[in-house]
N, CA and C atoms of all chains as a GROMACS GRO file, in nm:
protein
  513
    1UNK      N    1   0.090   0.368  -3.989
    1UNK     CA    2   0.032   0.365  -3.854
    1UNK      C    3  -0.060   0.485  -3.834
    2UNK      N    4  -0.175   0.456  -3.774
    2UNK     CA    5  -0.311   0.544  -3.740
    2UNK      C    6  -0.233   0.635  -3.609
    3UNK      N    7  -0.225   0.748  -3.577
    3UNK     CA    8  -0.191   0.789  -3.480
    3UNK      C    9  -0.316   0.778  -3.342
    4UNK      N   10  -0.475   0.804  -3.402
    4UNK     CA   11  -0.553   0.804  -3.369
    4UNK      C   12  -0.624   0.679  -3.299
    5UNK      N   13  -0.622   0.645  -3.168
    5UNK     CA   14  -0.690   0.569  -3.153
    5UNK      C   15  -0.830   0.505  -3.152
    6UNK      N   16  -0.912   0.437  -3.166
    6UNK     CA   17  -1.060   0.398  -3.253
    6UNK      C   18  -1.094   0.412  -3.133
    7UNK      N   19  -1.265   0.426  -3.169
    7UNK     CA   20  -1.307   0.427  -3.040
    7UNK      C   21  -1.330   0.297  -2.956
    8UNK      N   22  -1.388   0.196  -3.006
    8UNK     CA   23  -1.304   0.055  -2.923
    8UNK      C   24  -1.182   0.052  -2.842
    9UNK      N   25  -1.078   0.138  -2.884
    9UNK     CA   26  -0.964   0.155  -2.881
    9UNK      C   27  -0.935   0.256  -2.742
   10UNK      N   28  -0.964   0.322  -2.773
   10UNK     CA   29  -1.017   0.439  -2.654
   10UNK      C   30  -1.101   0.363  -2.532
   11UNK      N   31  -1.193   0.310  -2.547
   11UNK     CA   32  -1.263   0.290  -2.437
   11UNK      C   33  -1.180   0.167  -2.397
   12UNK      N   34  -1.113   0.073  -2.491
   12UNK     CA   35  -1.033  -0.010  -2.382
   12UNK      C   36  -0.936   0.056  -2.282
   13UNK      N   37  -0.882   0.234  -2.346
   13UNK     CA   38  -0.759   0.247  -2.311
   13UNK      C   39  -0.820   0.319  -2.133
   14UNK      N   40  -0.973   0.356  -2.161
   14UNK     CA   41  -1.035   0.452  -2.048
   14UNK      C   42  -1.070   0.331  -1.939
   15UNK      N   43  -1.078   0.224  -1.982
   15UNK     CA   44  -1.098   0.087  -1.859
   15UNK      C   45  -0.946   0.011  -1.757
   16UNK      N   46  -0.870   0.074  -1.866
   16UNK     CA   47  -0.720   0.009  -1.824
   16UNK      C   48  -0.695   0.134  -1.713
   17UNK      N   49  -0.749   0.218  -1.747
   17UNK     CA   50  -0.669   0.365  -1.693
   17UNK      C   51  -0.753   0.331  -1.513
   18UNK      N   52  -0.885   0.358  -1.540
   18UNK     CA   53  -1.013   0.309  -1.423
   18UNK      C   54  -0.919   0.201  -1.309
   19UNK      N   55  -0.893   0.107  -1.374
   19UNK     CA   56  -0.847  -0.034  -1.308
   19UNK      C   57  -0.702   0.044  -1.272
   20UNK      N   58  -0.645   0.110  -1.315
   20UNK     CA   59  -0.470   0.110  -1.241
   20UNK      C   60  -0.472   0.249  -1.176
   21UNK      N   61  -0.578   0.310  -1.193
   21UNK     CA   62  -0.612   0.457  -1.106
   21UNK      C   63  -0.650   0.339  -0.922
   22UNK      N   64  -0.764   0.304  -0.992
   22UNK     CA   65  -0.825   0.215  -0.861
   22UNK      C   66  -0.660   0.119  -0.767
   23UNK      N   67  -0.600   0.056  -0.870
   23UNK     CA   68  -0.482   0.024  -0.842
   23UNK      C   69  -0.380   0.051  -0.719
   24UNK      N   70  -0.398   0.204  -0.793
   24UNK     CA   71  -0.248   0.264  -0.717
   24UNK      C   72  -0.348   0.327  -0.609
   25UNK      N   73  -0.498   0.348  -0.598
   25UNK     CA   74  -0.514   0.398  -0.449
   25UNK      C   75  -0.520   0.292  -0.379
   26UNK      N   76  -0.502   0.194  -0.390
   26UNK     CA   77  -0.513   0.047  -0.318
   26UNK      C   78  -0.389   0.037  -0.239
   27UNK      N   79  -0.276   0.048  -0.310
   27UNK     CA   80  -0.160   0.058  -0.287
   27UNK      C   81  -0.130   0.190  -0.193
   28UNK      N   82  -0.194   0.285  -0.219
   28UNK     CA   83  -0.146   0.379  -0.111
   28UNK      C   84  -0.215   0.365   0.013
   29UNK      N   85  -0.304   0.318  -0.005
   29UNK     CA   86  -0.386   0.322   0.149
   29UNK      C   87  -0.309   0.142   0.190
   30UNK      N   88  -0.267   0.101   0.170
   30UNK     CA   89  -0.164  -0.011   0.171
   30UNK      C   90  -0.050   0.055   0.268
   31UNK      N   91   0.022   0.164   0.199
   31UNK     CA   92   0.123   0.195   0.229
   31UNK      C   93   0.092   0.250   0.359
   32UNK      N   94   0.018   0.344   0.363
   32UNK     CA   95  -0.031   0.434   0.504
   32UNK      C   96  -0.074   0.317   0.624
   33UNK      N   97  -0.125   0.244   0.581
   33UNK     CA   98  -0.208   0.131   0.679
   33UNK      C   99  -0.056   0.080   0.762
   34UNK      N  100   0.089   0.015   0.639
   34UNK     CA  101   0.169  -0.024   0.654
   34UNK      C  102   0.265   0.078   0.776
   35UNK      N  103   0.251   0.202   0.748
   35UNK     CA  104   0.344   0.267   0.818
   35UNK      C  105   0.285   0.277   0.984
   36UNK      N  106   0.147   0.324   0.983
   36UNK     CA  107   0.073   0.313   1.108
   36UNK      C  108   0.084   0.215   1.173
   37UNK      N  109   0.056   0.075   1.094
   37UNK     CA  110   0.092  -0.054   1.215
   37UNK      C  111   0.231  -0.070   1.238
   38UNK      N  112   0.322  -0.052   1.138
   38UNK     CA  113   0.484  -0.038   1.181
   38UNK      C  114   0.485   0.031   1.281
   39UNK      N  115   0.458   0.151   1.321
   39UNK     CA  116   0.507   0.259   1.410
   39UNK      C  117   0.413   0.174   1.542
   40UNK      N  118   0.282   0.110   1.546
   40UNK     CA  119   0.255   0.086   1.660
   40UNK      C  120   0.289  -0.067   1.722
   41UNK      N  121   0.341  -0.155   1.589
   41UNK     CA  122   0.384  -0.307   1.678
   41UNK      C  123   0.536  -0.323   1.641
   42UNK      N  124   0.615  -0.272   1.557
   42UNK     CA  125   0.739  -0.240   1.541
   42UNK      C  126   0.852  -0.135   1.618
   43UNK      N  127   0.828  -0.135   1.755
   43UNK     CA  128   0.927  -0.060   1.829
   43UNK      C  129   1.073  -0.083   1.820
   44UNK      N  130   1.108  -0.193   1.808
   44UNK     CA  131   1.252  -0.217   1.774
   44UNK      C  132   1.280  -0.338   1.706
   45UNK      N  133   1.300  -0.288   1.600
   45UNK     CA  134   1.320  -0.415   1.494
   45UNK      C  135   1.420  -0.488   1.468
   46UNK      N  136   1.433  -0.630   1.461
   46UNK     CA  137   1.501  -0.732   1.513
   46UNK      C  138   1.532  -0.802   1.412
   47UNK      N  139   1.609  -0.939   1.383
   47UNK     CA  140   1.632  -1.004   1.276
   47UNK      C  141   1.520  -1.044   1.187
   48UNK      N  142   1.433  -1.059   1.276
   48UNK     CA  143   1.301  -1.128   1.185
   48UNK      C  144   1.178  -1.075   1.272
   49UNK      N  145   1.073  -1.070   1.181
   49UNK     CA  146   0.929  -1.036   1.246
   49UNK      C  147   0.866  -1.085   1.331
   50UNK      N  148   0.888  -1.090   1.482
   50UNK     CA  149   0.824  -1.208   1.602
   50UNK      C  150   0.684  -1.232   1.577
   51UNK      N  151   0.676  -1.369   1.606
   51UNK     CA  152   0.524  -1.382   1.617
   51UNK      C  153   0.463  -1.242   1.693
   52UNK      N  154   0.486  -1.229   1.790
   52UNK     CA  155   0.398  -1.097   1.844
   52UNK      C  156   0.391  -0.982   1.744
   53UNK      N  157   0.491  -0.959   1.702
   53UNK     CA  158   0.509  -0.809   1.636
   53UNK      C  159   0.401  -0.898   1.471
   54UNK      N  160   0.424  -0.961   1.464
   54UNK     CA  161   0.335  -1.018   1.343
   54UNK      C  162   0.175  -1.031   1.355
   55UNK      N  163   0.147  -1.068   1.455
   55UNK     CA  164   0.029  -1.084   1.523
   55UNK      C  165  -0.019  -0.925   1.507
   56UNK      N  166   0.032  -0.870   1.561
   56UNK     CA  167   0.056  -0.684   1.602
   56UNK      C  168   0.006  -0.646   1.486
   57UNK      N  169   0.087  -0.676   1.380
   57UNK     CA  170   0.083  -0.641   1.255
   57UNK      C  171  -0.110  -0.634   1.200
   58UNK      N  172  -0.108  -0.808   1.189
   58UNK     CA  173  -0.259  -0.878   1.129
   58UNK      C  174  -0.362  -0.788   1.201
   59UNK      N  175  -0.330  -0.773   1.342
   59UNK     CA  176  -0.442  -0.723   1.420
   59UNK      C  177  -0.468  -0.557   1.386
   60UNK      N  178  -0.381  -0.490   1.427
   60UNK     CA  179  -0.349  -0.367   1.329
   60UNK      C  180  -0.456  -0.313   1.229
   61UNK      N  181  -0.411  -0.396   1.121
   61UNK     CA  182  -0.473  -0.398   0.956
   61UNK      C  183  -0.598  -0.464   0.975
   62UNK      N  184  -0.652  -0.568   1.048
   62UNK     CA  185  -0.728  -0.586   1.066
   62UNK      C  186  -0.893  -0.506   1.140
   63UNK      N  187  -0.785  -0.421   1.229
   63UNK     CA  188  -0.871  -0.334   1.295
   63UNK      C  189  -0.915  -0.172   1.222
   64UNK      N  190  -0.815  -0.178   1.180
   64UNK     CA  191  -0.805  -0.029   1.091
   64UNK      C  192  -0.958  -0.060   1.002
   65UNK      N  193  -0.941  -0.183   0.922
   65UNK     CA  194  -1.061  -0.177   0.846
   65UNK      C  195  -1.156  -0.232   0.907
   66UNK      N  196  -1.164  -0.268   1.037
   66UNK     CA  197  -1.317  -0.254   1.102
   66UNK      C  198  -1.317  -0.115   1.129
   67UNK      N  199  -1.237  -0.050   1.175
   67UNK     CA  200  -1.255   0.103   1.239
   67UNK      C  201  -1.329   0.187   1.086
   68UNK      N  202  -1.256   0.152   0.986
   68UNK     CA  203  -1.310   0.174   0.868
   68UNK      C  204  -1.473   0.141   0.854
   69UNK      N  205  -1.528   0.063   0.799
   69UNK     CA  206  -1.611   0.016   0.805
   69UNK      C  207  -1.747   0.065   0.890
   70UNK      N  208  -1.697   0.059   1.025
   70UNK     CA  209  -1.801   0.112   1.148
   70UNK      C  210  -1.813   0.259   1.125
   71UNK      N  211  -1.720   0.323   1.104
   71UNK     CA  212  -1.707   0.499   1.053
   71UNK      C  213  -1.862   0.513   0.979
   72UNK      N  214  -1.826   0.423   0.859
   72UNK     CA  215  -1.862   0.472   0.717
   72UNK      C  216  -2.009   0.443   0.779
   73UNK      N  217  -2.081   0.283   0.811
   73UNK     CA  218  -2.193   0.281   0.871
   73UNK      C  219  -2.253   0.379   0.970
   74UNK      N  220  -2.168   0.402   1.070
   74UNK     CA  221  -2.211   0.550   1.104
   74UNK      C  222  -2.282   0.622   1.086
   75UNK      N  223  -2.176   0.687   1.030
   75UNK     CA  224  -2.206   0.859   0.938
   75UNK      C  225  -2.311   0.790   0.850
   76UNK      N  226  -2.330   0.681   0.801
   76UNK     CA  227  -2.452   0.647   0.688
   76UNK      C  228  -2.597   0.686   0.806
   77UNK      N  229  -2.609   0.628   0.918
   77UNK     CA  230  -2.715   0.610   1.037
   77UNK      C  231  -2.758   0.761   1.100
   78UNK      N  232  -2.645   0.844   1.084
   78UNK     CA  233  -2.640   0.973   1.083
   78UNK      C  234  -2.720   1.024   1.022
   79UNK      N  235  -2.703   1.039   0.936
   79UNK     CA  236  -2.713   1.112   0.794
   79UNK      C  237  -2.858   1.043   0.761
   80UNK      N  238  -2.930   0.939   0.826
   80UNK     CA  239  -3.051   0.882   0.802
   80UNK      C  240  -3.154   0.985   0.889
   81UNK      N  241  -3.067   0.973   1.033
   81UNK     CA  242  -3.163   1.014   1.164
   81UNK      C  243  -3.165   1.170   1.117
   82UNK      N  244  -3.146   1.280   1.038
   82UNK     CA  245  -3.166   1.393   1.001
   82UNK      C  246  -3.311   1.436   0.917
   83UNK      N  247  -0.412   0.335  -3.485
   83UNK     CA  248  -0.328   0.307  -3.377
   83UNK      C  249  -0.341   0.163  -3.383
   84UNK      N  250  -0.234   0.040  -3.411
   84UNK     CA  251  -0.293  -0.066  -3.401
   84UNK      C  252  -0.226  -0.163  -3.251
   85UNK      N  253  -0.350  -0.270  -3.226
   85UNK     CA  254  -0.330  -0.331  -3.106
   85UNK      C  255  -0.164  -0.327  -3.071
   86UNK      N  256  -0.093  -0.333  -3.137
   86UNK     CA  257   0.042  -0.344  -3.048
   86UNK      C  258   0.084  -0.180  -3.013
   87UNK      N  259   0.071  -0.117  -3.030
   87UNK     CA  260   0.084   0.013  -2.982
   87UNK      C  261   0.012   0.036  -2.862
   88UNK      N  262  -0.138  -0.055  -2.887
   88UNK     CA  263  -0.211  -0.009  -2.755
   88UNK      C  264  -0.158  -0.102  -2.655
   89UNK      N  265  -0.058  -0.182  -2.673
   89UNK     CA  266  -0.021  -0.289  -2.566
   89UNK      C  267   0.113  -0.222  -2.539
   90UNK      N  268   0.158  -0.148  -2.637
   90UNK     CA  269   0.301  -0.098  -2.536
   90UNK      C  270   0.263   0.028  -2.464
   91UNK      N  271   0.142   0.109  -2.492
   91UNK     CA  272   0.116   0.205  -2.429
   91UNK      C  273   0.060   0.147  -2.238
   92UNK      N  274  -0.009   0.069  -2.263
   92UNK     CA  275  -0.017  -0.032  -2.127
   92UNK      C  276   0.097  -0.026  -2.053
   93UNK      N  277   0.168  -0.097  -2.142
   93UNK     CA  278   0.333  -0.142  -2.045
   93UNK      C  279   0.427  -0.019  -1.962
   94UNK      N  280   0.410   0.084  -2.057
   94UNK     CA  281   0.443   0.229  -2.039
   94UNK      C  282   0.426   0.250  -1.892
   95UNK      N  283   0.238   0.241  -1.928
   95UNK     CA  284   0.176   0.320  -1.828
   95UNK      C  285   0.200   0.229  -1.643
   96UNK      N  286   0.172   0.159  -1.682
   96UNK     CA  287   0.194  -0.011  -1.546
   96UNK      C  288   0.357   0.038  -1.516
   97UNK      N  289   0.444   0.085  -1.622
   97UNK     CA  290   0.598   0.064  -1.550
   97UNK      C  291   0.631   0.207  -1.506
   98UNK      N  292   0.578   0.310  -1.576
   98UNK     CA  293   0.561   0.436  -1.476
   98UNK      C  294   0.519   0.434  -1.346
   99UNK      N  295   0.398   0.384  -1.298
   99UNK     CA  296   0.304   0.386  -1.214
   99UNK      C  297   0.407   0.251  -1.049
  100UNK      N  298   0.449   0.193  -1.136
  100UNK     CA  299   0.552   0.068  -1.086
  100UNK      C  300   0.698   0.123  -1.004
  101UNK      N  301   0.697   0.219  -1.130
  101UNK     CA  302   0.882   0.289  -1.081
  101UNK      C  303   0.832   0.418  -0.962
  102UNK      N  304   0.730   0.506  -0.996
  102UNK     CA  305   0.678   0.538  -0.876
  102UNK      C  306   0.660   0.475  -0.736
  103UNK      N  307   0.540   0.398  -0.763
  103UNK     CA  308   0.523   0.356  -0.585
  103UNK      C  309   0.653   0.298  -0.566
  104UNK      N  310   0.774   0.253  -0.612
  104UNK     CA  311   0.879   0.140  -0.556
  104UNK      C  312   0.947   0.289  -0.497
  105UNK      N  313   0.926   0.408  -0.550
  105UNK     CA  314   0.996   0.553  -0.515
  105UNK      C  315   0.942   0.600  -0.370
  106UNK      N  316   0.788   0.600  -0.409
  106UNK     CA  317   0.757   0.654  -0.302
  106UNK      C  318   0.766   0.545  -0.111
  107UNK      N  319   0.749   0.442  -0.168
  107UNK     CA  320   0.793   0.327  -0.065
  107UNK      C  321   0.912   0.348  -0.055
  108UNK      N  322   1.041   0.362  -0.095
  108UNK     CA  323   1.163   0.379  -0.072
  108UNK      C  324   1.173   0.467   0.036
  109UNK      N  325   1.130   0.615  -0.037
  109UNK     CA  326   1.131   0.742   0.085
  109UNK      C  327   1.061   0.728   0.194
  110UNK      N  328   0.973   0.664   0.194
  110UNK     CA  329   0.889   0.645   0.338
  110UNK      C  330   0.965   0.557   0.419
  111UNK      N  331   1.071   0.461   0.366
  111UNK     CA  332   1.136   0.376   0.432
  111UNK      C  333   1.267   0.453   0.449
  112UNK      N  334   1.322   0.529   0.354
  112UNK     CA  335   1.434   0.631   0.443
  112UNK      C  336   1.407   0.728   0.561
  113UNK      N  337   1.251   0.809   0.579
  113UNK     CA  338   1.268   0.870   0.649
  113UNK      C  339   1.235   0.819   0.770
  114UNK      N  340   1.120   0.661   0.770
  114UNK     CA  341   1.146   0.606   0.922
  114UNK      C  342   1.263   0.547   0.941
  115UNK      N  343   1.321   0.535   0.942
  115UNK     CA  344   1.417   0.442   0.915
  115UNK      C  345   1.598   0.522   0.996
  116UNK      N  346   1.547   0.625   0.903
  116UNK     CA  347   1.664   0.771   0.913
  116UNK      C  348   1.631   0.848   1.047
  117UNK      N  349   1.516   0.842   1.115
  117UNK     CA  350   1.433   0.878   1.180
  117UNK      C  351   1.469   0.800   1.339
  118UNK      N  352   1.498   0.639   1.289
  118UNK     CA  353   1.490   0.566   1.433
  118UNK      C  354   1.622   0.537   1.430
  119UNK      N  355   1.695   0.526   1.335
  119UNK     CA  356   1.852   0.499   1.345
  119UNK      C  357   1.953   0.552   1.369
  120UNK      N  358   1.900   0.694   1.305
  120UNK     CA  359   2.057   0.749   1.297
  120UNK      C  360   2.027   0.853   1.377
  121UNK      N  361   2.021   0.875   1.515
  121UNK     CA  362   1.971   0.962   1.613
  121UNK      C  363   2.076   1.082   1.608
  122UNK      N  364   2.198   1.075   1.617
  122UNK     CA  365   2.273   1.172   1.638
  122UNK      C  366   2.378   1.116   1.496
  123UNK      N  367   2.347   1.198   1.361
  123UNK     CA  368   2.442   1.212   1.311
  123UNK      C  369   2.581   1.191   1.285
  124UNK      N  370   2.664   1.102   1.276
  124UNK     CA  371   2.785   1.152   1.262
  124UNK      C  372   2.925   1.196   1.152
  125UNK      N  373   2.986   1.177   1.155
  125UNK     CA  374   3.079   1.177   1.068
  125UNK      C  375   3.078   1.101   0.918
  126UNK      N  376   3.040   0.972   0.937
  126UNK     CA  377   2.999   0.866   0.848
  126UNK      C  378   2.860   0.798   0.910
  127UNK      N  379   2.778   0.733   0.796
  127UNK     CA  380   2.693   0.650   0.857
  127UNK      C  381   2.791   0.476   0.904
  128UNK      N  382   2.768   0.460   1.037
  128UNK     CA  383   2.870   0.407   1.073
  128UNK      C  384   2.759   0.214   1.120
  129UNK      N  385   2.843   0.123   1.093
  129UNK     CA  386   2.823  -0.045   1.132
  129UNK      C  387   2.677  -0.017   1.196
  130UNK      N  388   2.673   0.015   1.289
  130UNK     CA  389   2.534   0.019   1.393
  130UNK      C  390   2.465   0.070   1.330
  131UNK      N  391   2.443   0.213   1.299
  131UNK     CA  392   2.357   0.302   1.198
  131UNK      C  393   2.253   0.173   1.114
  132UNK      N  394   2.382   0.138   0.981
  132UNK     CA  395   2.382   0.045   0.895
  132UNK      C  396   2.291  -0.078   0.940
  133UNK      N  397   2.350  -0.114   1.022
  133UNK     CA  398   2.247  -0.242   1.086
  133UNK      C  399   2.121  -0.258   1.090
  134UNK      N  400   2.114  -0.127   1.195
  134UNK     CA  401   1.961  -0.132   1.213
  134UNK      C  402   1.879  -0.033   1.137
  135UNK      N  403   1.941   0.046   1.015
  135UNK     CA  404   1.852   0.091   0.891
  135UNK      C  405   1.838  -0.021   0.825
  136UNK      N  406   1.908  -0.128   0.814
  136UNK     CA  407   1.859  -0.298   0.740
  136UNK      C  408   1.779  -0.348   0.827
  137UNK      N  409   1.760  -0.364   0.921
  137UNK     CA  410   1.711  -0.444   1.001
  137UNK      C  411   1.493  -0.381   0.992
  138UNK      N  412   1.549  -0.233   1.026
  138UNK     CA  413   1.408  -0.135   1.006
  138UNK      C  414   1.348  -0.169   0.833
  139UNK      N  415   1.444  -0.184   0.757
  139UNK     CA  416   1.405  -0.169   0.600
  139UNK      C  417   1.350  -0.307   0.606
  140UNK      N  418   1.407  -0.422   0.651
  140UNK     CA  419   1.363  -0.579   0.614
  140UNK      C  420   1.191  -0.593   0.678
  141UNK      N  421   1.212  -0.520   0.832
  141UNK     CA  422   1.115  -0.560   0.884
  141UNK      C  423   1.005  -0.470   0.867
  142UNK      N  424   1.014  -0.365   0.795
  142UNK     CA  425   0.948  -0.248   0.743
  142UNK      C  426   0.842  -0.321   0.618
  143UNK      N  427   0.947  -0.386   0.546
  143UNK     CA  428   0.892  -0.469   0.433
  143UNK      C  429   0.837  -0.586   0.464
  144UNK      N  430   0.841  -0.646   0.581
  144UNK     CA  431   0.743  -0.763   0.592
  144UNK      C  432   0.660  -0.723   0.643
  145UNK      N  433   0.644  -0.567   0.724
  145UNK     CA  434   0.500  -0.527   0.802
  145UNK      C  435   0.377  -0.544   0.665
  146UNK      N  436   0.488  -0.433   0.572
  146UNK     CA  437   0.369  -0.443   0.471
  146UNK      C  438   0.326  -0.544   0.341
  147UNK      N  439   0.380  -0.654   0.356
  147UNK     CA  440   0.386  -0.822   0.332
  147UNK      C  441   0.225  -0.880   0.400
  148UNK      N  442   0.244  -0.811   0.549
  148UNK     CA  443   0.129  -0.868   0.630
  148UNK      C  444   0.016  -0.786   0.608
  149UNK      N  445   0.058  -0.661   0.618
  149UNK     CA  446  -0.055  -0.555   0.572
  149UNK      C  447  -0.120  -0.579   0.446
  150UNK      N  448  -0.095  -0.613   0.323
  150UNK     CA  449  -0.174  -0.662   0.235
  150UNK      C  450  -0.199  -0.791   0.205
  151UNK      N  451  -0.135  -0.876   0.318
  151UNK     CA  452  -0.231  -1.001   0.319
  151UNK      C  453  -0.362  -0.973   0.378
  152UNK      N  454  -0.360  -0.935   0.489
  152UNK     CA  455  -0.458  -0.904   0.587
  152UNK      C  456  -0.557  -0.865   0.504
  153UNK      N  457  -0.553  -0.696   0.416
  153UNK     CA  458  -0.639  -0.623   0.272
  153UNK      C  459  -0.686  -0.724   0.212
  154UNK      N  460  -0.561  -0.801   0.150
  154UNK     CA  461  -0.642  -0.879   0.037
  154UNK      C  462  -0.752  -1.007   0.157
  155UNK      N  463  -0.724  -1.058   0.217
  155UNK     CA  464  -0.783  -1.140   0.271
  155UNK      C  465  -0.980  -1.069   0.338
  156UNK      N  466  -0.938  -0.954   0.362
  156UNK     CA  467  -1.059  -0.890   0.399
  156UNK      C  468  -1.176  -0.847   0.241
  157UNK      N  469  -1.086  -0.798   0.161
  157UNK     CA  470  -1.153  -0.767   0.054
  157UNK      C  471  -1.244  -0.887  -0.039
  158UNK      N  472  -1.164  -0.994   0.018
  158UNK     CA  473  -1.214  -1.141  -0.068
  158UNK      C  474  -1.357  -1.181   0.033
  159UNK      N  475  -1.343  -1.164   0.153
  159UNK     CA  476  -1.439  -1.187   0.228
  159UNK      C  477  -1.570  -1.086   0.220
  160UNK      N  478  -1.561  -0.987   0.166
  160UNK     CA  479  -1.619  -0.856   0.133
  160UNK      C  480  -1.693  -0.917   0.029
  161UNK      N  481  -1.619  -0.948  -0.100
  161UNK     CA  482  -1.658  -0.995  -0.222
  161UNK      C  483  -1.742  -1.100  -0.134
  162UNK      N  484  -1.702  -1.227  -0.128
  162UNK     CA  485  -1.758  -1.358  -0.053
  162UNK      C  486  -1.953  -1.342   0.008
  163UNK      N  487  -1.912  -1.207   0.053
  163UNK     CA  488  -2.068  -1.150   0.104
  163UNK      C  489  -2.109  -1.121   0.046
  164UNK      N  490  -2.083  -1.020  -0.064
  164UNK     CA  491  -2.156  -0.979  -0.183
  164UNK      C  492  -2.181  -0.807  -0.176
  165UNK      N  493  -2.060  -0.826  -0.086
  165UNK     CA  494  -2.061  -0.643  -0.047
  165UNK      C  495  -1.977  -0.591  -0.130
  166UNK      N  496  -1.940  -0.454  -0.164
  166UNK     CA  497  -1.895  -0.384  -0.264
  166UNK      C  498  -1.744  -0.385  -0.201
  167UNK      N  499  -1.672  -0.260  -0.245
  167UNK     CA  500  -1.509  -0.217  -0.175
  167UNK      C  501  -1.506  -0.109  -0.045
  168UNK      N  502  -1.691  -0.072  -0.058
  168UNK     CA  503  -1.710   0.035   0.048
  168UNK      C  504  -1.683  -0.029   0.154
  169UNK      N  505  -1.592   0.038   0.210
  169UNK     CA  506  -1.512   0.052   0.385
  169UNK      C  507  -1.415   0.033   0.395
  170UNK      N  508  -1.378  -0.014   0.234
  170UNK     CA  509  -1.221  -0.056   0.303
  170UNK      C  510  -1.101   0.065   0.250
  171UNK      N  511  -1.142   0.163   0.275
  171UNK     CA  512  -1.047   0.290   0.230
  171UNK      C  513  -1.109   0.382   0.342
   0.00000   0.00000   0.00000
């Protein structure tokens, strides 16, 4: 066995790494998104997720990444008018 | 190094990265959780406590069930336009 990996070998291993780096920040801004809408449509949690508190939820996550979005355009319109 | 080495080094890396976030989601779910339940301490964690740290953990886990439907559903529509991943972080 080669201990050394080829360079084919390597650059597959630097694309796998790219994709599960990208991965796990997906997942954390997942998690954060998750805890923020918990804390604002989850006040007292019950046997199951009510339509409202579910709704709460979609709208939530939904808004976060318009709030997202409008930010970033922004500061882009900003950063033009200078 | 041949291909099966580079495929268990994969598996490695995916089940590190796996046993993490299931860690770090755990603790974020003990400390809300520990946070809304168990207000005054006592002696034992007692029936009620218990309850509604299950009840916070179940419904904790379907918030974020919905929360990455919602992601994935926005990101596909993103793609769909022909726009990049910019905005959605």
């Amino acid at each position: 066995m080669d201990a050394e990996p080829s360079d084919a070998q390597a650059r597959e291993l630097q694309t796998f790494m790219e994709t599960e780096n990208q991965k796990a920040i997906i997942q954390q801004a997942i998690s954060k998104l998750t805890e923020t809408c918990f804390d604002k449509c989850v006040t007292k949690p019950g046997n199951k997720l009510d339509s409202s508190e579910a709704n709460c939820i979609a709208n939530c996550a939904g808004r976060y990444l318009d709030s997202s979005v409008f930010i970033v355009n922004r500061m882009m319109a900003k950063r033009q008018q200078q | 190094m041949d291909d099966k080495d580079i495929h268990e080094a994969k598996l490695q890396v995916q089940g590190q990265l796996a046993a993490q976030y299931i860690q770090e989601v755990m603790q974020k779910i003990t400390d809300k959780c520990f946070e809304r339940c168990v207000t005054r301490p006592g002696a034992k964690l007692d029936d009620s406590e218990k309850l509604c740290t299950a009840k916070c953990m179940d419904r904790y886990l379907d918030s974020m069930t919905l929360v990455s439907q919602a992601w994935a559903a926005r990101a596909k529509a993103q793609a769909a336009a022909g726009g990049g991943s910019s905005g959605l972080m």
